[in-house]
N, C-alpha and C positions, 0 to 999 in steps of 0.2 A: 663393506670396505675390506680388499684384501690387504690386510696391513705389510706384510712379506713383500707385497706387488709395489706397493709404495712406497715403503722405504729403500726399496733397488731405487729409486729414480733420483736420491741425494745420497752421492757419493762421498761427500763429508761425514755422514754419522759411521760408513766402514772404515774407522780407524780406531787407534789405543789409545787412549791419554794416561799419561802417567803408569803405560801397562798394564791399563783396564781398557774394556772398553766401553766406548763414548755412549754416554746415556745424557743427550742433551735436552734439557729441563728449564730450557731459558726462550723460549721462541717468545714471552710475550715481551721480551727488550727487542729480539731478531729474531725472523724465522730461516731456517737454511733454505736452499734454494735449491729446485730441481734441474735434472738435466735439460731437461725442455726450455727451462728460461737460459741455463747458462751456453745452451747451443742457441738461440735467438739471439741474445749480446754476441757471442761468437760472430755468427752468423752478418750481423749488421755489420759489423766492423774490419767483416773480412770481405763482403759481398757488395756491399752499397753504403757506406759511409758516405757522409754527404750533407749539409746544409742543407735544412726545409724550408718549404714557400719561396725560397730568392730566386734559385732558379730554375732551367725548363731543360738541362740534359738529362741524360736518364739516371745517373745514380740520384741528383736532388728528385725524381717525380718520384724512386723507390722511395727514398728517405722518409719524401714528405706521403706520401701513401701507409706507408708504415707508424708514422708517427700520426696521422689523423688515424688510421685505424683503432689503432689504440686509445683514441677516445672514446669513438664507437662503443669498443668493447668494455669500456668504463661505464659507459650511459646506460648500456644494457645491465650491466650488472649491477647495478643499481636504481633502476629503471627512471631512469632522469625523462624528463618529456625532450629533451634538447641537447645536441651538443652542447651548444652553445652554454649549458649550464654547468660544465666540465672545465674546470680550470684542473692546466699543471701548476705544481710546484714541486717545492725540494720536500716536502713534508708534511705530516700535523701542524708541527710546529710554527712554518712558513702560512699554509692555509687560513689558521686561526688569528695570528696576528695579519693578515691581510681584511678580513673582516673587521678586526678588533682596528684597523688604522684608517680605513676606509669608510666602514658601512660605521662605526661604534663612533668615531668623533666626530662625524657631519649627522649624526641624528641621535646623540645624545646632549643633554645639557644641565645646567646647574640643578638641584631637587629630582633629578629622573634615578630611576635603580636598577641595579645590572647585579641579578640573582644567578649563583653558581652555589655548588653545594661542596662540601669540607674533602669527597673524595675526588676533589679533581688532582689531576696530572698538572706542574706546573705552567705545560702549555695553554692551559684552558684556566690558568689564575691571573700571571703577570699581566696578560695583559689585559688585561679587563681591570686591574690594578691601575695598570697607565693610563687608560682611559677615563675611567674613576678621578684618578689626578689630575689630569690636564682638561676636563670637560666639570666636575666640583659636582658630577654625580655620587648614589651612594652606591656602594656593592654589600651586596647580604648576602648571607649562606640560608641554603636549606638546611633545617637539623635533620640531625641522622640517627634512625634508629638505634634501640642495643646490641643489635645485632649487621650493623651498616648498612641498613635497605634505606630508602626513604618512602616516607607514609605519603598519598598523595591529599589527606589533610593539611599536613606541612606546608606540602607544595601550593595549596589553595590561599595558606595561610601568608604565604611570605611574595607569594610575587601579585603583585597591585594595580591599579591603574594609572601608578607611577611608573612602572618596570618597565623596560622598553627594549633587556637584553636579558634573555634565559643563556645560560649555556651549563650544557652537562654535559659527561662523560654518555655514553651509550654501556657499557661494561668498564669498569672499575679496573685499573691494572693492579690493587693492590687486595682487594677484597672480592675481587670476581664475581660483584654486583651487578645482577644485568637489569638496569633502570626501563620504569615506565615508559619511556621517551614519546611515545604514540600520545599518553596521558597527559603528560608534562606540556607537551606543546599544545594540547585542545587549552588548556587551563591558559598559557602563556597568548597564544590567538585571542583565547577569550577576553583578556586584560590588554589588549593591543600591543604585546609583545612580540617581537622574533623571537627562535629559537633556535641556538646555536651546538648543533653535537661535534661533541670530540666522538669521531668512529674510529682510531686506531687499533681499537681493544675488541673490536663490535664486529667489524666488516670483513678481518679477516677469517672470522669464524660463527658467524647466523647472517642467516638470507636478510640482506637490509634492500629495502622498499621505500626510497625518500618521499614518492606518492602517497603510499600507505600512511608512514609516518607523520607525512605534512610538517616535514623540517625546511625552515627556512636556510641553513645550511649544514650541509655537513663534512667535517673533514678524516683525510684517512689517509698512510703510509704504505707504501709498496713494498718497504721489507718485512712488514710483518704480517704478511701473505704470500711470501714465498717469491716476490719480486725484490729489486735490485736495490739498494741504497740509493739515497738522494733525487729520488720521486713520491708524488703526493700527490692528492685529489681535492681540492676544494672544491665540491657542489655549493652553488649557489640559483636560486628560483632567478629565472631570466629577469621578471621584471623588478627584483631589488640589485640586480648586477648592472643591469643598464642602469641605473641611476646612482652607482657606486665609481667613485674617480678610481685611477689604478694607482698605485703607489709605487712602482716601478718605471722610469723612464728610458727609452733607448730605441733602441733598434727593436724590430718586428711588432710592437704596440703601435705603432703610429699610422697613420694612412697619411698625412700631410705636414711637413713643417715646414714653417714662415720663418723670418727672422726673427720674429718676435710672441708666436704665440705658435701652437701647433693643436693639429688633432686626431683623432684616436679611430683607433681600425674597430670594428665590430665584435661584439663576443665571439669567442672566447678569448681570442687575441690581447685583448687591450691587457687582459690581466698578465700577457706572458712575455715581459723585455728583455731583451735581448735571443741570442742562441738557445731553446731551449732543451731541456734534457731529453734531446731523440732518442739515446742509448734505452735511457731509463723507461721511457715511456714506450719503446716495444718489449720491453723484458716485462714491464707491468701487465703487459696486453699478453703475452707467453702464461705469465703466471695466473693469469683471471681464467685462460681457456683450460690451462691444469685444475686449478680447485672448479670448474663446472665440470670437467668432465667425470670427476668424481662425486661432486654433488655437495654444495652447503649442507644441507638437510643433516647428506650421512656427515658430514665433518663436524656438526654439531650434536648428533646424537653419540657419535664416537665421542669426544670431549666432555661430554656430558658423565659420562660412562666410567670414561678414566677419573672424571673428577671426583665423583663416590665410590669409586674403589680407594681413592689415595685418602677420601676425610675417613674412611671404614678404616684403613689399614694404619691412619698416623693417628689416631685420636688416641689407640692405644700403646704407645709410647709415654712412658713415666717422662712426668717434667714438660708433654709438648700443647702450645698453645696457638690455637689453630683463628686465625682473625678472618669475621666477616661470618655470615651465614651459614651453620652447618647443615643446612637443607641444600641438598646437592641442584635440588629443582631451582633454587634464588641464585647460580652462580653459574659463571662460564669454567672453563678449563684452566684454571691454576688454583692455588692453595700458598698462602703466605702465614706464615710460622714463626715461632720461636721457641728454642729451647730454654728451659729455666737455668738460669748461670752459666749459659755459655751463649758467648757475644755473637753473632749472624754472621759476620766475617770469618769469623772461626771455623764456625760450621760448615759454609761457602768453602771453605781453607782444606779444612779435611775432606770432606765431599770431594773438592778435586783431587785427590790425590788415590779418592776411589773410581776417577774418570767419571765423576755425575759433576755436571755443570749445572749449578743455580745462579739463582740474583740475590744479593745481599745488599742492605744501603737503608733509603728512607726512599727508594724508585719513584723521586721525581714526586715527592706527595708529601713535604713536611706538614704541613695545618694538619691534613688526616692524621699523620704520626703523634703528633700533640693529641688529637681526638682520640686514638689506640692509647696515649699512654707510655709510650714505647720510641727508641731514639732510632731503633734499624728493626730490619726482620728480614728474613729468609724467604724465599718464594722461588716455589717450583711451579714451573706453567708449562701446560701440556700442547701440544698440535696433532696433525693428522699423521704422521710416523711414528708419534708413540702408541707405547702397547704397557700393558699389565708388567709386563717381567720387568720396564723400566719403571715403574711405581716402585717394585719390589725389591728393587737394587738400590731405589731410595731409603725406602724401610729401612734395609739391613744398613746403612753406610749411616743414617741416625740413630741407629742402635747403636753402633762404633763411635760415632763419634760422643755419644752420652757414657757408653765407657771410657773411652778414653780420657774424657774430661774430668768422672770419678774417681779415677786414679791419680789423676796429676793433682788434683785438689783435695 
């Protein structure tokens, strides 16, 4: 990867903040975006804007040409056997509560168990929460090792012939856990479970193979692969989606309505009511042909790379406590932290002020946080624009800010 060649292509990171310049260390909330996507948005909205599928002039055939393609280029990239097993949506978020409303409350019921494990993202707990509630099934956790991995004894241990929903993370946004999921789901088949991945954390950054894996579904975000906000991928295996109702009704799901009853257009459609997100879903399709033409493979060995340089270079900082596996080989591309006696806001506080952007909070993972021990923490996550020198800038601006904090206290 020529790292110089790739960072020309987002003109966002050539700026100053605060009179430094931009060392951004947050792509696993957002990734910034290449020229290539934002000349594709450009592009649609200046050239062929238009309503897909309704009608037959030429900007609607571009639209919808562009807007099917971009499914296309989704299937591929995750090698689905089917369009038709390509739903859009607005997000993770949207994708997993469409399962969790659909496929989770017409086939779970009172005594059945819906196993998820302590690092999930909220999107992949509530709802399986409310499902849980309004169906009087149980939800369990997988435990977690001492170090955040999970043992796939655990996992042997806890999901049953009661279980009938797995859902896990694929990569960890807070401990840069890259789970078994290929494992997890032979174990979950074998109990007659589905299995449900959260890929937000996963897809935009290792080659994911939904065949290989043998996930009954999995979801994933457009911005955090270098496409647009407010687009999303729910894969789901064709023959549990045709037997799945849509939980959206309106315009473009339908094929027929009566006065009193209606019905439903064919995969992938039924799941997609009303107007859908054309903008989003050709800048997602811009964005899939960018990270291939440079290569999963290298955007994961590069991340890989950066990430044991950053646990080499921060472990030796007095005071800092590095969460999640320090075997660079058990984790993807970030590193979440805290400094001793100074609050993760703080740190986030000063950091910007040296123009390095991180995350600070409990990022969407309170249970885990209670698991850590710990109320917030700090997390810097890497992508395919970063390089060594912005590690380095992190370094020194946690060295500042641990002085600083020994002086004022």
């Amino acid at each position: 990867m020529n790292i110089k060649e790739i960072r020309s292509y987002f003109p966002i990171l050539d700026q100053e903040v605060n009179g430094q310049p931009l060392v951004y260390l947050d792509s696993a909330a957002t990734s910034q975006k290449p020229v290539q996507v934002i000349e594709a948005l450009n592009k649609y909205y200046r050239e062929y804007n238009s309503n897909v599928h309704r009608g037959v002039h030429t900007l609607g055939t571009r639209a919808t040409d562009g807007y099917e393609g971009a499914r296309e280029k989704v299937r591929k990239f995750i090698n689905a056997k089917s369009t038709k097993e390509i739903i859009f949506t607005k997000g993770t978020t949207e994708s997993i509560n469409t399962v969790a409303s659909s496929y989770g409350r017409a086939n779970v019921k009172e005594g059945d168990e819906i196993v998820i494990t302590y690092m999930e993202h909220h999107s992949n707990i509530i709802p399986w929460q409310q499902v849980a509630i309004h169906t009087g099934a149980t939800l369990k956790y997988i435990p977690l090792q001492e170090d955040g991995t999970i043992s796939l004894d655990d996992v042997k241990k806890t999901i049953t012939k009661n279980t009938k929903i797995v859902a896990v993370t694929l990569v960890s946004n807070v401990l840069g856990v890259v789970n078994p999921v290929k494992e997890i789901a032979k174990i979950a088949h074998e109990n007659g479970a589905v299995i449900v991945v959260d890929g937000a954390q996963g897809v935009p950054h290792l080659k994911v193979d939904v065949q290989d894996l043998d996930c009954d579904f999995l979801a994933f975000s457009g911005h955090k692969m270098c496409g647009p906000t407010g687009i999303g991928v729910l894969y789901g295996k064709k023959s549990l989606l045709e037997n799945m109702e849509p939980v959206q009704f309106g315009g473009e799901m339908i094929d027929f309505v009566n006065l009193y009853d209606s019905t439903w257009k064919e995969l992938p459609w039924k799941f997609e009511g009303g107007t859908p997100i054309i903008a989003g879903a050709i800048g997602l399709g811009a964005a899939i042909d960018f990270l291939e033409e440079i290569g999963l493979d290298a955007i994961a060995e590069h991340e890989h790379k950066l990430a044991a340089y950053a646990l080499e270079k921060m472990k030796d900082i007095n005071g800092m406590t590095i969460y999640g596996p320090h075997d660079p080989s058990k984790r993807a591309g970030l590193v979440t932290f805290n400094l001793d006696d100074v609050h993760p806001h703080d740190v986030a506080t000063v950091l910007d002020a040296e123009g390095i952007a991180v995350r600070a909070g409990h990022h969407c993972a309170q249970p885990l946080m209670k698991w850590l021990k710990a109320s917030a923490t700090a997390r810097a996550s890497f992508y395919l624009y970063n390089n060594e020198e912005d590690i380095d800038k992190l370094v020194e601006g946690l060295i500042k800010t641990k002085e600083y904090f020994s002086d004022v206290f």
